[in-house]
C-alpha positions as CSV (number, residue, x, y, z in Angstrom):
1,X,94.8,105.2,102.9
2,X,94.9,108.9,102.3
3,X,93.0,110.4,99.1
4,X,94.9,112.0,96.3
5,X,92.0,114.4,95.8
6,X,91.6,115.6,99.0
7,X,95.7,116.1,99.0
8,X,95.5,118.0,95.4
9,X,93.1,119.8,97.5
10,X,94.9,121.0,100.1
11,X,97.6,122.0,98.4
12,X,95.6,124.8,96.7
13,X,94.9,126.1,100.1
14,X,98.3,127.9,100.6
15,X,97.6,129.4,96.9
16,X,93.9,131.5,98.6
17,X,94.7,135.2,99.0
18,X,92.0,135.4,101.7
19,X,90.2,133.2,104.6
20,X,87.2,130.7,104.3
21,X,84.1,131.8,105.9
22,X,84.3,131.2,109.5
23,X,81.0,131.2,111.2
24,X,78.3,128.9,109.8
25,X,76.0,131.2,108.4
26,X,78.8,133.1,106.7
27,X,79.5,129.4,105.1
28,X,76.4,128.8,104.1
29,X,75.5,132.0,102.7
30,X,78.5,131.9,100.1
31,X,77.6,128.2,99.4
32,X,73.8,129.1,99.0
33,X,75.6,132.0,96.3
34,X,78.1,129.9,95.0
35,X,74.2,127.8,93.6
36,X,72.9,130.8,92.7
37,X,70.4,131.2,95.6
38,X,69.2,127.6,95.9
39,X,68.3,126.7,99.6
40,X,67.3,123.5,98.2
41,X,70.3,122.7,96.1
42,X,72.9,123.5,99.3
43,X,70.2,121.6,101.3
44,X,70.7,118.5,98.8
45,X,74.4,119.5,98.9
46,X,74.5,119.2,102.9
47,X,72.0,116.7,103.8
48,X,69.8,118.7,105.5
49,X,66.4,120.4,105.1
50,X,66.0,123.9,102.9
51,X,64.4,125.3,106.1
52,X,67.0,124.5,108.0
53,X,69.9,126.1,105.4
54,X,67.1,129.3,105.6
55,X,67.7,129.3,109.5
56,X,71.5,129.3,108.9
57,X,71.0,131.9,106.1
58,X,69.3,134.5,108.6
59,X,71.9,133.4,111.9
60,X,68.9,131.6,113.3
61,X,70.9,128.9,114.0
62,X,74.9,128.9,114.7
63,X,76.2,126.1,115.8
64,X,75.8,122.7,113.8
65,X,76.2,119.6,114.6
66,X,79.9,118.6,113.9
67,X,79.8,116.5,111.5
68,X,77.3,118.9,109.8
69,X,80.1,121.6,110.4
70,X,83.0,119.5,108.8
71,X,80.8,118.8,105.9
72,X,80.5,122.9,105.3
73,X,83.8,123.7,105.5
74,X,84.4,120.9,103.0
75,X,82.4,122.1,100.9
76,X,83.3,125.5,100.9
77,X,86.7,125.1,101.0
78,X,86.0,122.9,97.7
79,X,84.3,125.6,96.0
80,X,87.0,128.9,97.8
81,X,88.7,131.5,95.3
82,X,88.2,129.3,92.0
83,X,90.4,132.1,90.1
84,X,92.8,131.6,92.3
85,X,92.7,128.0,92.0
86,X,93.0,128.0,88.4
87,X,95.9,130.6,88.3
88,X,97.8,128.2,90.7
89,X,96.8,125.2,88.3
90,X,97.9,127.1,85.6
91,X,101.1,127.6,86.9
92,X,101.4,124.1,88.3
93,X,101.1,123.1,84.9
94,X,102.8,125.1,82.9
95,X,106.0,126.3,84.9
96,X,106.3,125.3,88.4
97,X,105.1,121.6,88.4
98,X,104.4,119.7,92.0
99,X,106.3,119.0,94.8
100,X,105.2,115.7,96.4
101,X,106.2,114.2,99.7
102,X,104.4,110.7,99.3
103,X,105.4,107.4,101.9
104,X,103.9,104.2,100.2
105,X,104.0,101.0,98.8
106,X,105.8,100.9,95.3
107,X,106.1,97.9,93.2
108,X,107.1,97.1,89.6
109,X,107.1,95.3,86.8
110,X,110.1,95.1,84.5
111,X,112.5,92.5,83.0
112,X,112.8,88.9,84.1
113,X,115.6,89.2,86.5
114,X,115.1,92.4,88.0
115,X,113.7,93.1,91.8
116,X,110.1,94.0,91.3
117,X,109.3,92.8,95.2
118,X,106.8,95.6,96.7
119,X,108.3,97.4,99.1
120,X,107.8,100.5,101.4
121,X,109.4,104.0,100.2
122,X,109.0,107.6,101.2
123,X,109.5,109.9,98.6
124,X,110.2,113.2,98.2
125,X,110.6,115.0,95.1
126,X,109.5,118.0,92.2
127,X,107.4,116.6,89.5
128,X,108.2,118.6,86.3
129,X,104.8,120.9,84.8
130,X,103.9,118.0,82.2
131,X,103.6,115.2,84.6
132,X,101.9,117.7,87.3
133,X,99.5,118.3,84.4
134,X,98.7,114.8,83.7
135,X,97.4,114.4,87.8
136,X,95.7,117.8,87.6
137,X,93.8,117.6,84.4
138,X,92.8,114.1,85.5
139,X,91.6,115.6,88.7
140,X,89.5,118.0,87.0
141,X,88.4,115.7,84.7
142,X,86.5,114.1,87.6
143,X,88.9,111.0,87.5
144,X,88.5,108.2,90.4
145,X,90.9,107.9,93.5
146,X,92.0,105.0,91.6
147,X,92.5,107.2,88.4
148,X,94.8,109.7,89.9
149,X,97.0,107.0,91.7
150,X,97.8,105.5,88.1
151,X,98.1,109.0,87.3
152,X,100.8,109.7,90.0
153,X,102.9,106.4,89.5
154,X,103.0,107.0,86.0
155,X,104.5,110.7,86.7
156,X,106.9,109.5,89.7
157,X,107.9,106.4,87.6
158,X,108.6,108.5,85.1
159,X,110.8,111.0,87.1
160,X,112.0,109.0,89.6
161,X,112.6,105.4,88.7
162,X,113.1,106.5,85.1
163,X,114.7,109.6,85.6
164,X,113.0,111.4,82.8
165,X,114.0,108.5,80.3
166,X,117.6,108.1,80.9
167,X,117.1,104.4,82.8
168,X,115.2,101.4,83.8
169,X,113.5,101.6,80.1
170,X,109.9,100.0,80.0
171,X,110.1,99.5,84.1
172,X,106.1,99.9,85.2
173,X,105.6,101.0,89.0
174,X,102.7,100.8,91.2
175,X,101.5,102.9,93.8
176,X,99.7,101.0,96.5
177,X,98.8,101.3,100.3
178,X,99.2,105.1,99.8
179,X,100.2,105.9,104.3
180,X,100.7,109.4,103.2
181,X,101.0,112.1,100.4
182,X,101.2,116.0,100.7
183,X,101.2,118.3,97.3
184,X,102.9,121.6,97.2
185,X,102.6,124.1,95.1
């Protein structure tokens, strides 16, 4: 099952102006800023000892272990350009809305004599500012995987099932087995 978050997240990623740190110590050095120079809080951050984030700090040591590496990355590229990030929210949320490209399980519950069997459906389509600011605020509201699922069937029940109102009044979809979802800004 792919994670909403971590899509939401790489969809700012085409918004940065400029790179992530490359080399380890480059990484850890902005995350060690990004704490305000606390070794031990990046050491809590990455699992690893505050000497060993100093060796990193100085280019002591360069090459981590991978999962070590893919946990750095993560976490800078969680922390990159945060004006940028909030400019592109901004505008997500105000003007452009979302583009989603999502293949998954959708089911629903409507009126007695309606189909409301679960069934597999890949979906492409522009979520309008106001639902894209629903998923987004609820994102940085620290809302669960499970949260911003609800989140995104209520906004692609809404514009897609619903079309914005204009049918399928009180129809209520759910989003499971999630196989994959891309955002775009």
């Amino acid at each position: 099952m792919s994670s909403i978050d971590a899509a939401l997240h790489d969809a700012f990623r085409g918004a940065f102006t400029r790179p992530i740190p490359k080399s380890a110590g480059a990484q850890v050095r902005y995350l060690v800023r990004q704490h305000q120079g606390s070794t031990r809080a990046v050491a809590a951050l990455l699992g690893v000892s505050q000497r060993t984030v100093e060796r990193y700090v100085r280019d002591q040591i360069k090459s981590p272990r991978a999962d070590l590496a893919a946990r750095m990355t993560a976490e800078v590229r969680r922390r990159w350009q945060p004006q940028v990030r909030a400019r592109a929210r901004k505008a997500a949320s105000t003007s452009h809305g979302l583009m989603i490209d999502v293949r998954a399980r959708f089911g629903f519950t409507a009126a007695p004599g309606t189909t409301d069997d679960a069934r597999v459906r890949h979906l492409t389509l522009a979520l309008p500012p106001h639902q894209a600011a629903r998923i987004l605020d609820a994102q940085a509201a620290g809302a669960t995987d499970r949260d911003l699922q609800q989140a995104t069937a209520d906004a692609l029940g809404e514009t897609y099932f619903r079309q914005g109102g204009t049918r399928a009044h009180g129809l209520d979809v759910e989003l499971t087995d999630i196989e994959q979802i891309a955002f775009e800004l």
